[in-house]
N, C-alpha and C positions, 0 to 999 in steps of 0.2 A: 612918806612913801617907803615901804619895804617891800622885798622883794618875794611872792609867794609863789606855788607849785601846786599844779593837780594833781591828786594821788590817783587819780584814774587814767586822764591823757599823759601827764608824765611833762605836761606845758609848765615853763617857768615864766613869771610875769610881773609887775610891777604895779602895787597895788596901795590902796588908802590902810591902814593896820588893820585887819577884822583879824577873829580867831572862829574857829569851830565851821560851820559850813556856809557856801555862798555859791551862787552862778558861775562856774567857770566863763572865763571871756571865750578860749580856744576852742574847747568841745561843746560848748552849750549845756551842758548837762543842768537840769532844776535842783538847786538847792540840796541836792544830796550830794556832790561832789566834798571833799574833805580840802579847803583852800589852808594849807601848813608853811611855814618859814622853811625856804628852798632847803636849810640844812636838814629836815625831817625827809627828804623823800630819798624812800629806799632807791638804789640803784639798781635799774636792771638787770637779770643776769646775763652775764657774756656766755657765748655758747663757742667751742674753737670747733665742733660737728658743722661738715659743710652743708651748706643748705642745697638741699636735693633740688635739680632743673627737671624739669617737667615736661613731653611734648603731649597737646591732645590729638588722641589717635581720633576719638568721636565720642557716639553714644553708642552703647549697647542695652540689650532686653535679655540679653544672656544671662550677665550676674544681676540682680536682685539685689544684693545685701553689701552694705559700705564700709569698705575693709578698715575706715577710718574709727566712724561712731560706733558701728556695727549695728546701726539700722538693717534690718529687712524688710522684705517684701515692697521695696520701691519699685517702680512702674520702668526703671532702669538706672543704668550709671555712667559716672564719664570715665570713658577708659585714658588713662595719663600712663603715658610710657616715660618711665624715671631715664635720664641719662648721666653719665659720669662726668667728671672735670674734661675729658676729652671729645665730650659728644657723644659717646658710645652707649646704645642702648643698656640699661641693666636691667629692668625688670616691669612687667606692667602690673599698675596699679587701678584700682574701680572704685571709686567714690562716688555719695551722693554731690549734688550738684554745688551743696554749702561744702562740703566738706574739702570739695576739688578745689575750689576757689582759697578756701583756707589753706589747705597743702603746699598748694603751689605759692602763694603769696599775691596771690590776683585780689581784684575785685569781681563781685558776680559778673557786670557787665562785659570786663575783660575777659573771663570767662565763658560768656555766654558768644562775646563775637572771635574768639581761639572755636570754639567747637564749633561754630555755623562754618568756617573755614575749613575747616579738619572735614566737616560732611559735606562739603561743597567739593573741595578735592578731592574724597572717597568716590562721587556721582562722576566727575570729571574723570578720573581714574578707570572707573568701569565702563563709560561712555566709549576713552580711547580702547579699552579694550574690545569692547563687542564691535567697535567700527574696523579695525584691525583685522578679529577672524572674520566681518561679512566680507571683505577687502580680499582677505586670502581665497576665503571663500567662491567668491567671484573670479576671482584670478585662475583658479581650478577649474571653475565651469566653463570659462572663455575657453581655457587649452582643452578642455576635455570635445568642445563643440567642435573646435578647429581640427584635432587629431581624428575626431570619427566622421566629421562629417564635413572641412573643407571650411569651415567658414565659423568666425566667434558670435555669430550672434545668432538667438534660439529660434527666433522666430525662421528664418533663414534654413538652419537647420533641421526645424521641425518641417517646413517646407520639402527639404531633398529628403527627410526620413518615411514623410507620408503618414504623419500622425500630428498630435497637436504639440500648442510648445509647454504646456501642464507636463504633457505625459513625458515628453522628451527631459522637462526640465529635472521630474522624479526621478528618471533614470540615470539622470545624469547627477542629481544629489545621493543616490543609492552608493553611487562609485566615489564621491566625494567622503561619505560614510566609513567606504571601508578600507578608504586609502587610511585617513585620519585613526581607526581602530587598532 
């Protein structure tokens, strides 16, 4: 038994003597794998460039084209905002979907469940928002009913005005309009 190495997975293993190609045990690969004596395999190279963190912002249909491959005319990309050793955003980047996943050092799936996330809190994000200005929204109509006509509720109001609460309610978003303008 001597001990051999995948030139493709980079697996070392311990083995009956063959020479020339065989099944890797580790990566499966057919018969085209090169199985070599552990001292023939090149060593990887070391990189001391830090490996760039990643967050996914989502998807977009904006950029088209993957600053990676430089593919075009994709159907869209995933936008990765780079961040530094201290968290700090540095710059955003747009890949196709192979290419995010390789970037980042993900697998697709990790990938794929980072952005379902990223667009789940984008929807969440805009939800609180528009529940917010209906909120203030309301909050204005209430005082605006109570200041002109004694009382926060429209129907009430439209009552003392002697019109309906449609028309009162327009009137009363008219003014909400151009407070906010």
């Amino acid at each position: 038994m001597t001990t051999h190495g995948c030139l493709d997975c980079h697996t070392t293993f311990t083995a009956a003597p063959t020479a020339g190609f065989a099944t890797c045990p580790a990566c499966g690969a057919d018969a085209g794998v090169q199985i070599v004596d552990v001292a023939e395999i090149p060593e990887l190279p070391q990189s001391d460039a830090p490996v760039p963190v990643f967050q996914v912002r989502g998807l977009t249909d904006e950029v088209t084209t993957c600053e990676l491959c430089g593919r075009h005319e994709l159907r869209g990309t995933v936008q990765l905002l780079e961040l530094d050793a201290d968290g700090n955003p540095v710059r955003d980047h747009y890949y196709g979907t192979g290419c995010a996943a390789t970037a980042a050092g993900w697998t697709q799936n990790d990938l794929k469940d980072r952005v379902r996330a990223a667009q789940t809190a984008r929807r969440e994000a805009a939800a609180k928002q528009r529940a917010a200005g209906h909120a203030h929204e309301m909050r204005f109509l209430s005082q605006w009913y109570q200041t002109h006509y004694g009382t926060p509720d429209v129907h009430a109001a439209a009552k003392l005005a002697g019109t309906s609460a449609a028309r009162l309610s327009d009137r009363a978003l008219d003014a909400y309009r151009a407070a906010a303008a």
